[in-house]
N, C-alpha and C positions, 0 to 999 in steps of 0.2 A: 618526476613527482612520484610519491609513493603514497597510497591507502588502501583500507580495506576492503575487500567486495565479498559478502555475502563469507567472511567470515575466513579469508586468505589474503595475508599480505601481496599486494599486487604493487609494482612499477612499472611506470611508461614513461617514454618522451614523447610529449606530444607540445603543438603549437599550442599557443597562448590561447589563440581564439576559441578551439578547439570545445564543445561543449559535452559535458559531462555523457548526455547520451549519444553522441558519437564515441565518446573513448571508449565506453561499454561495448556497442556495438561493432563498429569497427577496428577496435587497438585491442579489446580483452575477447570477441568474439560471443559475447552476452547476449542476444538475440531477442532476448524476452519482450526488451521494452521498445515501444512500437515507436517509430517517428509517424505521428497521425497528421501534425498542421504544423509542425516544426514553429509553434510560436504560443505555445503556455494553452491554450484555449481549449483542447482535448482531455487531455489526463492521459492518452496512450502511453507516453510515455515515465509514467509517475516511478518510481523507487523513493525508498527509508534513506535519507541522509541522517546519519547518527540519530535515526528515531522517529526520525518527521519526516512528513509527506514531502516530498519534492517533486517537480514535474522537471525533469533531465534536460528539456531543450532549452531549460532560460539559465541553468548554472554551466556557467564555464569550469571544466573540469581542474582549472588550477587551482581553485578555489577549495576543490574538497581533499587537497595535499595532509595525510594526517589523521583524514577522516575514516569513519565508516560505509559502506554501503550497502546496503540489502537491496536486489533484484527480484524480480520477482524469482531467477534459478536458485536464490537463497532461501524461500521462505519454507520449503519442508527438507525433509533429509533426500536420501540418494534413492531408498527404498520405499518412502511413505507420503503422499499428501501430506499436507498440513490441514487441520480444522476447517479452514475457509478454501482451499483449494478443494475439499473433500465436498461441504457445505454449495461450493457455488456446481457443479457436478450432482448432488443430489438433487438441485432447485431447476436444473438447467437453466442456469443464470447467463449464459451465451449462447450466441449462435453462430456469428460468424468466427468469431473468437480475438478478432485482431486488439479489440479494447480490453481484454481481459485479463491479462498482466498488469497491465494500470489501474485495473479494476480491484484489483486482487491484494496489490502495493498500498492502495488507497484505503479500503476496507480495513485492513492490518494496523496502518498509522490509525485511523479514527475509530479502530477498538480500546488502540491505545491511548487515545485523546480521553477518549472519554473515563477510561481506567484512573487519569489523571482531573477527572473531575471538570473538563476546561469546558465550557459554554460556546453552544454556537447560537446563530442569529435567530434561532425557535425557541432558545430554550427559555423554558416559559419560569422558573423559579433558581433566582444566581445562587440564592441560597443552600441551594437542596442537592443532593447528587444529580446527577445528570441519569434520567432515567431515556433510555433507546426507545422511542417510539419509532415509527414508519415516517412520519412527519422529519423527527431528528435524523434519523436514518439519510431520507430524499436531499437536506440541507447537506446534510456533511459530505454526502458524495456527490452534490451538484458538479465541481471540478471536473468528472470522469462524463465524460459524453460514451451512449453507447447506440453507433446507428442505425443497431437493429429493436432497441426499443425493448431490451429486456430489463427494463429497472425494474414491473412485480418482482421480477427472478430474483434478482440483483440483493431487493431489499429483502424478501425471502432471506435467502442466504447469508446475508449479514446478522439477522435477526436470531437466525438459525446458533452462529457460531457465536455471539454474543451472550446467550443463553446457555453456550457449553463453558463460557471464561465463568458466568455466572456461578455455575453451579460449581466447579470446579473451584474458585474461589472459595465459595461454601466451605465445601468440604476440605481445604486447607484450614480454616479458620477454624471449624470444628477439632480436626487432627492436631493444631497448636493449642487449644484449650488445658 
């Protein structure tokens, strides 16, 4: 099978059964994303399938033949953080660190959820943009368990880098006027 990881064409052979976060791990040498409970209920190991949140241990990797994938060694360049790997580091949004790739992956997709306007189970008007509260925040990253108990950090820093797309947006919007 052949797709993308974090923005380089990759092939492997791998068995059928074979699930996405072991191909990572042990076929591409990806290390990032955590096998926490090896059965969806953590978030350790969450990565971007073509955009969206996935947790890697319930996709069987022949499934994403074609596709894209961002890791979390995708989400900044070779030299730089990214916003929210920057963000969760200013917040001290971890401690022990083992959920925070997933954490990280997680965060990334549900900036982009909400970029797309999409409604989660708080949000209090379907009509209206989807405004980030701490509330919206704790709901969209319920998924990601972290068990040292840094969610203030966590939503911190999400809030943090939510407020950077914000303004940054702005200032595109102005700049195309």
């Amino acid at each position: 099978m052949a797709f993308e990881v974090n923005g380089s064409a990759r092939a492997v052979t791998l068995d059928n059964r074979t699930t996405l976060l072991d191909a990572l791990r042990e076929h591409l040498g990806l290390t990032g994303a955590k096998k926490g409970c090896d059965h969806g209920q953590c978030g350790s190991c969450t990565v971007l399938l073509d955009g969206r949140r996935v947790k890697s241990c319930l996709i069987f990797a022949v499934t994403v033949d074609g596709r894209s994938v961002v890791s979390v060694e995708g989400l900044a360049g070779p030299d730089e953080l990214s916003p929210m790997q920057a963000a969760f580091i200013a917040h001290d949004a971890f401690q022990c660190g083992y959920c925070t790739p997933g954490q990280l992956c997680s965060a990334r997709g549900m900036l982009d959820e909400v970029a797309r306007g999409w409604p989660s189970a708080v949000t209090d008007d379907l009509s209206a943009p989807v405004e980030l509260s701490d509330t919206e925040i704790r709901e969209r990253m319920a998924g990601n368990l972290c068990r040292c108990a840094a969610y203030p950090h966590i939503v911190a820093a999400v809030r943090e880098t939510a407020g950077l797309r914000e303004t940054a947006a702005g200032a595109m919007r102005a700049a195309t006027r």
